[in-house]
C-alpha positions in Angstrom: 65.8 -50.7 149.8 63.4 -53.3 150.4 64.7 -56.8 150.0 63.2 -59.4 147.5 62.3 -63.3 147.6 60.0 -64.9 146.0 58.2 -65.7 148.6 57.8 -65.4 152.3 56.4 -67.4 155.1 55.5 -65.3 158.1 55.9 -67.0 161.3 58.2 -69.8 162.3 56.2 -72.1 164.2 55.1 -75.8 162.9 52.8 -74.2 160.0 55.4 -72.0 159.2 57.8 -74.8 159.5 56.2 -77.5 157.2 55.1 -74.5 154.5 59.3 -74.3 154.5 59.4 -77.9 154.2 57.6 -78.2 150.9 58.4 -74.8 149.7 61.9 -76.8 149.3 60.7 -79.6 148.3 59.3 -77.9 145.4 62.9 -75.6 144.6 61.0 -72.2 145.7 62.8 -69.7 146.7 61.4 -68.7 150.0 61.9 -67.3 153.3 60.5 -67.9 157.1 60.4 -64.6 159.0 59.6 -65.2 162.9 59.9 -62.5 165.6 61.0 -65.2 168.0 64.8 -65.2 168.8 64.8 -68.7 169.0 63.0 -71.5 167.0 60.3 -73.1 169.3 59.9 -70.2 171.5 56.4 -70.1 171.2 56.4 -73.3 172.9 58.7 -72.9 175.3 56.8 -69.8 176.8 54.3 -72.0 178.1 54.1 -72.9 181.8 56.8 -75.1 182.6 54.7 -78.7 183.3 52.2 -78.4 180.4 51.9 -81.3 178.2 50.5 -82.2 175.0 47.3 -84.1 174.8 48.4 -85.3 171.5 50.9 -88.7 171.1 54.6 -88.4 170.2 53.7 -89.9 166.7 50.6 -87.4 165.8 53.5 -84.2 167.6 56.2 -85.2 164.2 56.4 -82.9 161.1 56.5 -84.5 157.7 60.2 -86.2 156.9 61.4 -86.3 160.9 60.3 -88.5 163.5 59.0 -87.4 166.8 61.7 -88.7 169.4 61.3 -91.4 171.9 57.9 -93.6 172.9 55.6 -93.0 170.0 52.8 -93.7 172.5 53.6 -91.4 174.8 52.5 -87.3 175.4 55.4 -85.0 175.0 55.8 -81.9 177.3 56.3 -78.3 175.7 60.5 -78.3 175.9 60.7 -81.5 174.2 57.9 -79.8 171.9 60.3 -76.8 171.0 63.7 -78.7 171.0 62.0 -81.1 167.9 60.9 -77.8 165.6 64.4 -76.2 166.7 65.6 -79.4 165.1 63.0 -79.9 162.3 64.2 -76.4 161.1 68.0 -77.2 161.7 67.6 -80.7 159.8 66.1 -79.2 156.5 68.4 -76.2 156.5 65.3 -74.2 156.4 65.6 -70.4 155.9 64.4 -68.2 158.9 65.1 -65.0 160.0 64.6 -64.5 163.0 63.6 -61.3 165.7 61.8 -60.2 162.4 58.3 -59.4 163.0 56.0 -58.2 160.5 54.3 -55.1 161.5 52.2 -54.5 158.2 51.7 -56.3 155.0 50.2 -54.6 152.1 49.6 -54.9 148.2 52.7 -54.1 146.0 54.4 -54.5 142.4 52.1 -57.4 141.8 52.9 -58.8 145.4 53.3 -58.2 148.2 55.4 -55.6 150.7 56.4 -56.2 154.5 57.1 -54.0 157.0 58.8 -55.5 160.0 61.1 -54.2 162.9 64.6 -56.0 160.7 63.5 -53.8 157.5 61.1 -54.1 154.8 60.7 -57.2 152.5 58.7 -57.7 149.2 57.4 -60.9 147.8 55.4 -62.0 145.0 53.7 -64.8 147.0 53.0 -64.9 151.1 52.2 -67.5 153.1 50.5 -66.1 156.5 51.5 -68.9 159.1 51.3 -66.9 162.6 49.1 -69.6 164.1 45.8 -69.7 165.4 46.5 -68.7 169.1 48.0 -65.1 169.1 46.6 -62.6 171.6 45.4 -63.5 175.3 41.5 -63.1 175.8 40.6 -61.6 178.9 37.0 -60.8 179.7 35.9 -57.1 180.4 35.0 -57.7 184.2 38.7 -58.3 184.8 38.7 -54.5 185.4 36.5 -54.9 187.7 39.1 -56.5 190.4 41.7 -54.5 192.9 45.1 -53.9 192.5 45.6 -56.4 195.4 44.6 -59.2 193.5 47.5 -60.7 191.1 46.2 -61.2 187.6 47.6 -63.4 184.9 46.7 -65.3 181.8 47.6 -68.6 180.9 50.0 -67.1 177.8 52.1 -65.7 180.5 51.5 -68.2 183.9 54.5 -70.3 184.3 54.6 -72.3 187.9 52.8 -72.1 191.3 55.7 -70.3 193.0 54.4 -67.0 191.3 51.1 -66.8 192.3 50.6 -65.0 195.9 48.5 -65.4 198.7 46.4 -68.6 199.3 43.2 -68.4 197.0 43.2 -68.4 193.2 40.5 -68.5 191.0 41.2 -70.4 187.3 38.4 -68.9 185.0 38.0 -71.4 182.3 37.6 -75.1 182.6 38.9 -76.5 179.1 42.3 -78.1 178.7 44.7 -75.3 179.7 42.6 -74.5 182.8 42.1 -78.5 183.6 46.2 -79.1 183.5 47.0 -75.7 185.4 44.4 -76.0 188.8 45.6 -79.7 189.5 49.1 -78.3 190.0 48.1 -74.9 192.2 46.0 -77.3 194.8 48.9 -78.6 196.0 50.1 -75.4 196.9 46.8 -73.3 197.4 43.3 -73.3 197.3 41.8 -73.2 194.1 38.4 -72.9 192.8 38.2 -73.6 188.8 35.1 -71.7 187.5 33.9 -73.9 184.6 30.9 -72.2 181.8 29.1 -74.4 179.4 30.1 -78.4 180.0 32.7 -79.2 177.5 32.3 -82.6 175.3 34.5 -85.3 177.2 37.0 -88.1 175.7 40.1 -90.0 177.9 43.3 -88.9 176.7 43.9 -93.6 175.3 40.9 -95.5 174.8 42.1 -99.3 174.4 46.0 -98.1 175.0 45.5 -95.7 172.1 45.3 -91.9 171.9 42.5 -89.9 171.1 44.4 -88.7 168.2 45.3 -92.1 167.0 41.5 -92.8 167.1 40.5 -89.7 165.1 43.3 -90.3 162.1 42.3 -93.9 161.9 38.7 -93.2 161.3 39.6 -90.0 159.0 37.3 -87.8 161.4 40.8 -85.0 162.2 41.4 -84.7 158.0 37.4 -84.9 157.0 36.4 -81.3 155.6 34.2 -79.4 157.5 32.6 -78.1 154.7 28.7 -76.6 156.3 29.8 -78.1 159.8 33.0 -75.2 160.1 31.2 -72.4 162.1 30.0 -75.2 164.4 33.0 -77.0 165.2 35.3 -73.8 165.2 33.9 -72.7 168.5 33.6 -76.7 170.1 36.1 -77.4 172.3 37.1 -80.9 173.6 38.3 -81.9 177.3 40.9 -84.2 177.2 41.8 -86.4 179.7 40.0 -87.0 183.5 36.7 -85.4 183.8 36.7 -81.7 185.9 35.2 -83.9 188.9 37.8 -86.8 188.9 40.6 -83.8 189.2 38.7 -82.5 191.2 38.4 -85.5 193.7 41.5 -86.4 193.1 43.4 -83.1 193.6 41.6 -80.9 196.2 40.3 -77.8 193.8 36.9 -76.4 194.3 34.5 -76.9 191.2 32.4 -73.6 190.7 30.0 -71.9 188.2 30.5 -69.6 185.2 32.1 -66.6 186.6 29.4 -63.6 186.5 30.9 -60.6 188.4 34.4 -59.4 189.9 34.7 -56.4 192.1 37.4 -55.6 194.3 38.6 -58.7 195.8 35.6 -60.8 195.0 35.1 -63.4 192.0 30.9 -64.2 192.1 29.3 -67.5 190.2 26.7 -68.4 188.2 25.7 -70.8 190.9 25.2 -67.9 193.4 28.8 -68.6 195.2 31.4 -65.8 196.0 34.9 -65.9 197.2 37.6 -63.2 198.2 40.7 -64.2 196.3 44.2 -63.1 196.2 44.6 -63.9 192.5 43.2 -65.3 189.2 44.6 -67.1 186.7 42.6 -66.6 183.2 42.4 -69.6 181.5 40.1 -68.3 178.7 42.0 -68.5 175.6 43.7 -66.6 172.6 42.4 -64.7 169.7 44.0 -64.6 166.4 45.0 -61.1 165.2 45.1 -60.5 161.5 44.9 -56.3 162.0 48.3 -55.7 160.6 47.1 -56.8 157.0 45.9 -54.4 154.7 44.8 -56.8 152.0 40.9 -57.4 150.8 40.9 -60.2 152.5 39.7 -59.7 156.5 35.9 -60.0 157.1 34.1 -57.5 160.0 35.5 -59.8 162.7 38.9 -59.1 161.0 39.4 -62.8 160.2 40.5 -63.7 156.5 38.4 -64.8 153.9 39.6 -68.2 152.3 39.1 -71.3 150.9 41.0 -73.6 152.3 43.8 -70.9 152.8 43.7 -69.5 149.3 42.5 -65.7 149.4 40.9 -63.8 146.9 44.0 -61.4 147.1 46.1 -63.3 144.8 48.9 -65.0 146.0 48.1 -64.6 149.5 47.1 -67.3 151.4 46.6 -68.5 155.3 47.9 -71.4 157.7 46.7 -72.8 160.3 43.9 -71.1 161.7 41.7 -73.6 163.7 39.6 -75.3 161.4 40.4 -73.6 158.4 39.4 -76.6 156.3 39.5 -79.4 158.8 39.3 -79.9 162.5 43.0 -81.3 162.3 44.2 -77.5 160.4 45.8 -76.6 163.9 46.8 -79.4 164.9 50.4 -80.3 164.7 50.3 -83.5 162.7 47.4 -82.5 160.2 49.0 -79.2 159.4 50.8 -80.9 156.5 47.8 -81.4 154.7 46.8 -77.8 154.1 50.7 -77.0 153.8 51.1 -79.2 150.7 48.0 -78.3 149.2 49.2 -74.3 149.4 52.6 -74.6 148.3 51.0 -76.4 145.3 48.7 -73.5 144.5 52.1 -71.3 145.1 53.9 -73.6 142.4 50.8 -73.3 140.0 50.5 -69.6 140.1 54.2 -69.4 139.7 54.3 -71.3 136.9 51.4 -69.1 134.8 53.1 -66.4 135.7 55.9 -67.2 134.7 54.3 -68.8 131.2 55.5 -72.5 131.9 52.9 -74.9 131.5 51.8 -76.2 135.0 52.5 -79.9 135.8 50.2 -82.1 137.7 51.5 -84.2 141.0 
């Protein structure tokens, strides 16, 4: 027997989180299914010195504070302790070690498969987050068993990479924070592609983020500039050459071959290395919903989160609506305005006149 509530959110991170937030706010019925055993997992899976280049006050969910310094840049535990408390606070439903496997239409909603059972709902809010799956280029395969291979998703400390020369593939913020910390322990050559636009992590004692809420360029709709802006990428913090200087790491070309035990550049360089640490990203993954609503890249159709599959509806994918839609601060922006479509469509369904506010 499958088992019923009005509505689900899958996927307990900080979208999932603030969905629950005003899902209760509201008086919905409604329940958070993560396949995390613990809330704030996600985060704490990261390597173990990453830190936020966003400000204690722009890393707080609506209705808690952000601990400590507002002015200062939070690392990933402090990260996952706050949602483990955000969700503890607000008494917010989640089940967790749940993951959904398949979601499909059903009895006017909608029915989930996942490895605790099935599930139905009339309304689902999809909040698995826009970073899901490693990327890994193809010419990975190309390397020998000799040379260790990992991916930022599952790199943790310097201690675990072997030998004396590593190559970081990707020069944006992950790859930035992670070759700093492997030059004091090896060489390490960070292979950078196209230059990345550039901004200090304060300008005048202030964040960047502080900047970009103050002058409403995070919340501003993309509207015709989405496509562009989905795929830009901002460096923040010291340029590649200050770390550089400053740390000891190699700067080196777009990566353009890898055979055997040898990484080759776009600026004609080669180096045997013992490992590589990829540093080029996630994908989202939306391939276990069999709903209308996935275009040929298998990314959903929406408006703002809203599908055309009614009462189905996406958070936080990266730019969705704004540039700040996966960003942690921002996220409550497109949260309200989907529980409020929830509320609406529960309301005509259920013949009550819809209120405004």
């Amino acid at each position: 027997m499958a088992e019923r509530v009005e509505v689900i959110v899958i996927g307990g991170g900080q979208s999932g989180l603030v969905a629950g937030y005003y899902l209760k706010r509201a008086g919905i019925p409604f329940l958070i299914l993560d396949e995390e055993d613990r809330v704030g997992q996600a985060w704490r899976k990261r390597w173990n010195s990453l830190e936020l280049f966003t400000i204690a006050e722009y890393c707080a969910l609506p209705g808690l504070r952000f601990p400590g310094s507002k002015n200062r840049f939070p690392g990933k535990d402090e990260m996952a302790d706050y949602v483990e408390t955000y969700a503890r606070e607000f008494d917010l439903p989640i089940r967790l070690g749940t993951k959904v496997t398949s979601l499909e239409p059903a009895h006017g909603g909608y029915r989930l498969e996942t490895t605790a059972g099935t599930f139905e709902a009339e309304q689902v809010i999809v909040a698995t987050g826009a970073y899901r799956l490693p990327k890994v280029p193809p010419i990975a395969a190309g390397l020998s068993d000799e040379v260790y291979q990992t991916h930022t998703g599952t790199y943790r400390e310097p201690s675990q990479i072997p030998g004396r020369t590593v190559v970081v593939v990707g020069a944006a913020n992950s790859g930035a924070q992670i070759a700093p910390e492997l030059a004091a322990t090896h060489r390490v050559l960070l292979s950078q592609g196209s230059p990345l636009p550039h901004f200090g992590r304060r300008f005048l004692g202030k964040g960047l983020h502080w900047w970009g809420d103050k002058f409403g360029l995070i919340a501003k709709p993309l509207q015709g500039e989405r496509d562009r802006l989905h795929k830009k990428t901002i460096l923040v913090g010291p340029s590649l050459k200050k770390l550089s200087k400053r740390h000891g790491f190699e700067l080196v070309g777009r990566t353009i071959g890898a055979e055997g035990r040898t990484m080759r550049f776009e600026d004609g360089r080669e180096v045997e290395t013992d490992a590589v640490v990829w540093a080029t990203g996630f994908r989202y993954d939306y391939s276990w919903m069999h709903a209308p609503v996935l275009d040929q890249g298998g990314a959903p159709i929406q408006e703002r989160g809203v599908t055309d599959a009614p009462g189905l509806y996406i958070l936080g994918m990266q730019c969705q609506y704004s540039y700040g839609s996966a960003l942690i601060w921002w996220v409550k922006d497109d949260a309200a305005y989907l529980v409020e479509r929830i509320r609406e469509r529960r309301h005509r369904t259920a013949g009550v006149p819809s209120r405004k506010g």
